[in-house]
C-alpha positions, 0 to 999 in steps of 0.5 A: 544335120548332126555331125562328130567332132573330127578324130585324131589324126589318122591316115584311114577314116570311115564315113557314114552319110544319112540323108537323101543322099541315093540317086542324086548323084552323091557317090560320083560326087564323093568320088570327084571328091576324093581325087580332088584330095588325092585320097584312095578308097571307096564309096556305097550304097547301104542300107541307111544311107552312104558308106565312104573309106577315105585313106591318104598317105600321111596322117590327117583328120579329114575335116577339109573333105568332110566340109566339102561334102556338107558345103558342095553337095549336089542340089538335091542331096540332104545330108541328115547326119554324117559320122566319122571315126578312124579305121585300119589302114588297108592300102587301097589303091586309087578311088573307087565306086562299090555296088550297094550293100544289102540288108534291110534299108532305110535311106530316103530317096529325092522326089521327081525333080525337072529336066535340069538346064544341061539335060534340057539343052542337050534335048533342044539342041539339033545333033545331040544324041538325045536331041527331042528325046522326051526322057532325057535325064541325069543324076540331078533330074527326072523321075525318082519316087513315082518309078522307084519299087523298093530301096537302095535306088537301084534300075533293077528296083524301078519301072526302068528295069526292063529296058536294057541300056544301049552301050553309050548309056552303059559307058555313061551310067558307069563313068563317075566323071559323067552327070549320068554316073548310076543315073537308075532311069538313064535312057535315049531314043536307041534304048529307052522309052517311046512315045506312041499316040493314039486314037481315045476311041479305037486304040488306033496307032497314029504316025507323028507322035508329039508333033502330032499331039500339038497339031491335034491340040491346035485343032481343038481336040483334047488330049491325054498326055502321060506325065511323071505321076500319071496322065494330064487332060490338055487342051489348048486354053483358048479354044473356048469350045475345048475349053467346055468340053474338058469341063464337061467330060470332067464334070467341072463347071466352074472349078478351076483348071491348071495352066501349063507354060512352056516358060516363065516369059509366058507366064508372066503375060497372063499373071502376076509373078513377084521374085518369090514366085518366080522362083517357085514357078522355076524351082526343081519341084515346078508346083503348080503357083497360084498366081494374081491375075494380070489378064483373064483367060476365059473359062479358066478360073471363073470368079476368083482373082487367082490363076494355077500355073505351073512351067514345063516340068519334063523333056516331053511338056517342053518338046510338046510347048514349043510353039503351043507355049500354053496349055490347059493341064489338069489330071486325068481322072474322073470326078473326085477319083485318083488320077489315072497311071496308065491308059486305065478304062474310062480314059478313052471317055475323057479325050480324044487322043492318047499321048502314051509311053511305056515306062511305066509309072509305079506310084501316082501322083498329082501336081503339088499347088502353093501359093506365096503368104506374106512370110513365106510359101503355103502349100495347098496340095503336096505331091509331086515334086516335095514326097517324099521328103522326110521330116525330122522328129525332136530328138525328146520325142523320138521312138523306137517302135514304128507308127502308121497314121491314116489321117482323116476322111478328106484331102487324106494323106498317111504317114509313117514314122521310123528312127527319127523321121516321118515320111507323108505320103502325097495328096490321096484325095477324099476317102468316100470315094471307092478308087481312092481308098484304093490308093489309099491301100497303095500308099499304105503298101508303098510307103511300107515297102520302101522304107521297111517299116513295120508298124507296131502302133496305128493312130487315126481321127477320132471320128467313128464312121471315118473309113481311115478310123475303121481300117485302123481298127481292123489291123491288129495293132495298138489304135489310138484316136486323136481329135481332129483340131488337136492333129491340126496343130500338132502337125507345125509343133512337129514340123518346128521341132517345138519343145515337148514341155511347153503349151501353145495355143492352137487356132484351128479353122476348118470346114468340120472336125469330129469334136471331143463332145462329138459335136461339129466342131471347126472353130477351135482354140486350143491350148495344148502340148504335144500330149493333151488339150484344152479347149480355150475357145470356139465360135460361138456355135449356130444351127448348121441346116441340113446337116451336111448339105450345108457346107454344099449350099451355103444360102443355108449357112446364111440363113442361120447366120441372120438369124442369129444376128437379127431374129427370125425377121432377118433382111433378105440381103444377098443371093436369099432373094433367088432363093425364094421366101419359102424355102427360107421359111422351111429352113428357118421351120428346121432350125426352129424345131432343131431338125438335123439343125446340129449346133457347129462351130465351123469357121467354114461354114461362117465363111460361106455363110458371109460369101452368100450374103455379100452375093458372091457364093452361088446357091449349090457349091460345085468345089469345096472352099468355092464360096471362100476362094471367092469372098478372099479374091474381093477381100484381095482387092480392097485395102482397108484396115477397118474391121467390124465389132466381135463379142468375145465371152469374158465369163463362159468357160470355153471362152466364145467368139461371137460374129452377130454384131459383125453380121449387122454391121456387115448388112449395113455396110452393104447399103451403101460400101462395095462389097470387097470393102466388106468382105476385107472388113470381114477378114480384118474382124476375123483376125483381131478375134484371132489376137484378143483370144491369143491375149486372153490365152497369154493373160490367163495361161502365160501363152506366147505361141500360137499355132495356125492351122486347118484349111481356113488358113489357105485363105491368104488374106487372112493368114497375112493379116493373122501373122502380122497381129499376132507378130506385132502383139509378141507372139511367136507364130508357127504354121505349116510350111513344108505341109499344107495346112488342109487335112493333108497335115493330119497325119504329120500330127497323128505321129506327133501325138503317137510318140508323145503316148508312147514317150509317157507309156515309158516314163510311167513304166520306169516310175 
């Protein structure tokens, strides 16, 4: 936060607040305030944020009120800068709450935040005015981003504008000493939304409403029930016969679902729950957390040793929870589409019942998951509950020009950047699918609309044939293109604040990125700055069979890995045996003949391929990361600290990183180890070739920070064991913290290289 030095003395000030600092209840905050000092004035809404008019009978500098408002804030406020200078005395008479200003806007808005404790009491509680009303909310709580159309905050700018408020709404939402003071989607049964439940197949009105739906969800049948961002499929989790039928309808044989817990008591039956998690689980965004398993609930999440739960978010899950305490709860959406906002064609095919409401939702999104690291919490999917919060630019990268960042092809997210700060949209999923690039085009328009941002540059991924890559093009405007790894690492520089003039180096592990040469890249080591790179390292490349249907059926993967490690005559470990000697001959043919075999680095694909060959992946991956997520819930398990032997080039330029002698050792250990002992092994390899590639990058380049990123480091096994090598051997380690480390981050790092070319675009024109 910046501030000025207080002025002089003065018996009037004006104060200008910027921030999240709109519909969290800042200006009945400002005005309990200012009685509590006895100060007369005003305070608005405008279009960068927060105005105050502070005026007291004797001469003062203000300082007590302005430490005040920093240190008392209400929870979800975020004061990004504050400013004061004296003013004219005018002679207001008392303290009073104006109505916005007008004019162009660029303030930030909260995103949707869970019933708090007093709304949530006063929806439980017999005799309440708003007692099992299932869209209680306050200042503090409720829905922000996903109503809201255009800025300031304002009911006439959300999808709340269309219900008229009750008078003792209206005498709430006009008391600045009620929590509900200008509380924009402020309702209760007399004037607010309603719940209708109806038949999937007929559209039939059924009596009962949420009563019903948990009696019908008792039954076995499965339900949509309209959320904040968009509809959840919801079953009771354990009926295995509903539990099957989701699967089917949502064609998601082993992938896993989300469990909703009416509270953390619930919660802590079926998983594991440290202090930190448990915070998570409780804390106003209500992610879904990856849990450890305590006990296996049957069809859930089958194979891995982790569980997704998330706690009642809103007045309707915890009216819906009362005695079903948990439930299954994954969006409603067909296969690799966005997730349904309104009681969109196709939903009928997915449930039984419709659990409806008529406020409607203006901008989708998906539940935010994360998980506990060693050093922190890492987001694997950010959404609802964290966007869209805003991330502040160093002040020597910052711009005048607007930017819009379109990201990648998968997990895509945009960006776009305005005075200082950047604003990531939320999860939009993966672009070759039709109906998310038509979220695509929603965010894009949303984003744009709310934060009045006129894009002068656009920047996308390198890769030729991206949709993101082809839609830049077409827009008119200045385009760069980045390489994919090098957006990776810029993304955590950014959201650090590292400064512009010192190189880092970058570990970038993922499934595949466009690479510089036009390879498959996704092994890198990168020594960059914000501005350009050098690539350090990589794995040492293998034949990557089939192309593209080798990330799907990782027994390809293995194949080119024993190969390389042992020769064409390479032992038939693992699940290659229900391949069949045939097939494997065919591939090894391929690869020989280098038909569709292109060379990779992938770091993904080792995975698989290691996965495959200690039995744990199955032939045809359904989920991306399926053979991962299942060789990190072995490697969990085992606690060893021994690792297997890695060749590090010490004369080839890049230096590579080979993992044969590893392969052998790994096939060895099979012979007699169990196979979490190898599988910790193999993590515990991956890591040390992490910290002697950073200690060559030290030795040769005075390196003493190493960023992580890419999907691969999702993988929190290895991520701890990364962080504390590197920690323990003295350097400074940066990874994502507010930002998933997935291709989500690829638009954060996107801007970060568009501000550095427009930075050096004017240091040139001034030299």
């Amino acid at each position: 936060m910046t501030k000025q030095r207080s002025p002089a003395p003065t018996r009037a000030a004006r104060v200008l607040v910027f921030g999240v600092v709109q519909g969290v209840g800042f200006r009945p905050f400002v005005y309990r305030l200012a009685a509590d000092f006895g100060y007369s004035g005003w305070v608005k809404n405008i279009g960068p944020g927060v105005e105050i008019r502070l005026e007291s009978k004797t001469p003062q500098d203000f300082s007590r009120f302005l430490r005040r408002l920093e240190s008392d804030r209400p929870p979800l406020a975020q004061i990004e800068s504050l400013s004061w200078e004296p003013a004219a005395f005018q002679g207001c008479r008392g303290f009073r709450v104006k109505k916005s200003g007008k004019g162009r806007s660029f303030v930030f808005i909260s995103p949707d935040i869970a019933a708090c404790r007093p709304c949530l009491e006063e929806t439980m509680t017999p005799g309440e005015r708003r007692h099992l009303y299932p869209f209680t909310n306050c200042t503090d709580c409720g829905p922000r981003y996903t109503i809201v159309s255009s800025l300031p905050y304002d009911r006439a700018r959300t999808t709340m504008a269309g219900f008229r408020m009750c008078p003792d709404c209206g005498r709430e939402y006009g008391d600045p000493r009620d929590r509900r003071y200008h509380a924009q989607p402020i309702a209760c049964p007399r004037c607010g939304p309603a719940v209708t439940l109806v038949d999937a197949r007929s559209g039939k009105k059924i009596p009962g409403g949420i009563d019903r739906a948990a009696a019908l969800i008792k039954k076995g049948k499965i339900l949509a029930v309209k959320g904040l961002g968009g509809f959840h499929l919801v079953c009771d989790p354990s009926n295995s016969k509903a539990v099957a039928r989701l699967r089917a309808v949502k064609e998601r044989r082993r992938k896993p679902l989300a469990l909703m817990a009416a509270g953390i008591e619930t919660a802590e039956k079926i998983a594991r729950v440290s202090k930190e998690e448990r915070e998570l689980l409780l804390s106003p965004s209500r992610p879904i957390v990856l849990l450890r398993k305590k006990r296996d609930v049957p069809g859930i999440a089958p194979g891995l040793g982790e569980v997704g739960l998330m706690l009642a978010y809103t007045p309707l899950h915890h009216i819906l929870l009362r005695d079903l305490k948990l439930v299954v709860a994954t969006s409603s959406n067909k296969k690799d589409s966005p997730i349904m906002k309104e009681r969109e064609p196709g939903l009928g095919a997915l449930c039984d019942f419709i659990l409806d409401h008529n406020r409607p939702i203006h901008m989708r999104a998906d539940d935010s998951v994360l998980k506990m690291a060693g050093d922190g919490p890492l987001l694997a999917r950010r959404a609802r509950g964290f966007v869209p919060y805003p991330q502040r630019v160093p002040p020597g990268l910052q711009a005048a020009e607007h930017i819009i960042a379109l990201g990648g092809e998968l997990k895509d997210t945009v960006s776009v950047y305005k005075n200082g700060y950047v604003v990531t949209s939320q999860f939009l999923g993966d672009l070759d699918e039709y109906q998310n690039r038509r979220y695509l085009r929603e965010a894009i328009d949303h984003l744009c609309r709310l934060f009045d941002v006129r894009p002068r540059l656009v920047v996308s991924d390198l890769h030729p044939d991206f949709h993101t890559t082809r839609l830049a093009a077409g827009m008119g405007l200045p385009h760069l293109r980045v390489q994919h790894h090098f957006a990776h690492m810029l993304a955590p520089l950014l959201e650090h604040g590292f400064p512009l003039s010192e190189k880092v180096l970058g570990v970038c592990f993922d499934g595949y990125g466009y690479g510089a040469d036009g390879g498959a890249w996704g092994g890198e080591f990168l020594i960059a700055d914000y501005t350009s790179f050098e690539r350090f390292g990589h794995l040492k490349n293998v034949p990557l069979p089939g192309g593209d249907l080798a990330a799907k059926q990782p027994w390809r993967m293995a194949a080119a890995y024993l190969r390389e490690a042992f020769g064409p005559r390479f032992p038939m470990t693992g699940g290659l045996g229900g391949v069949g000697a045939r097939r494997v001959r065919g591939l090894l043919e391929m690869m020989d003949r280098g038909l569709n075999s292109p060379p990779t680095s992938s770091c993904g694909r080792l995975f698989d391929a290691v996965s495959f060959i200690l039995g744990l992946a199955p032939r045809e991956m359904e989920y991306e990361a399926e053979a991962a997520m299942r060789l990190e819930a072995e490697a969990a398990k085992a606690k060893t600290t021994s690792a297997y032997p890695f060749d590090l080039s010490r004369d080839s330029r890049p230096l590579q990183v080979s993992f044969e002698p590893a392969i052998r050792a790994l096939v060895e250990d099979l012979k007699s180890g169990p196979v979490g002992r190898a599988a910790r092994k193999f993590h515990n390899t991956l890591a040390r070739a992490i910290l002697e590639t950073a200690q060559r990058a030290k030795y040769e380049h005075g390196i003493r920070t190493v960023v992580l990123g890419g999907g691969v480091f999702l993988n929190r096994v290895l991520l701890d064991e990364a962080v504390r090598l590197l920690t323990e051997g003295g350097f400074r380690v940066l990874r994502p913290r507010k930002y998933s480390p997935c291709d989500e981050s690829i638009s954060l790092g996107q801007i970060a290289y568009g501000l550095a070319w427009l930075k050096n675009k004017k240091n040139k024109r001034r030299a």
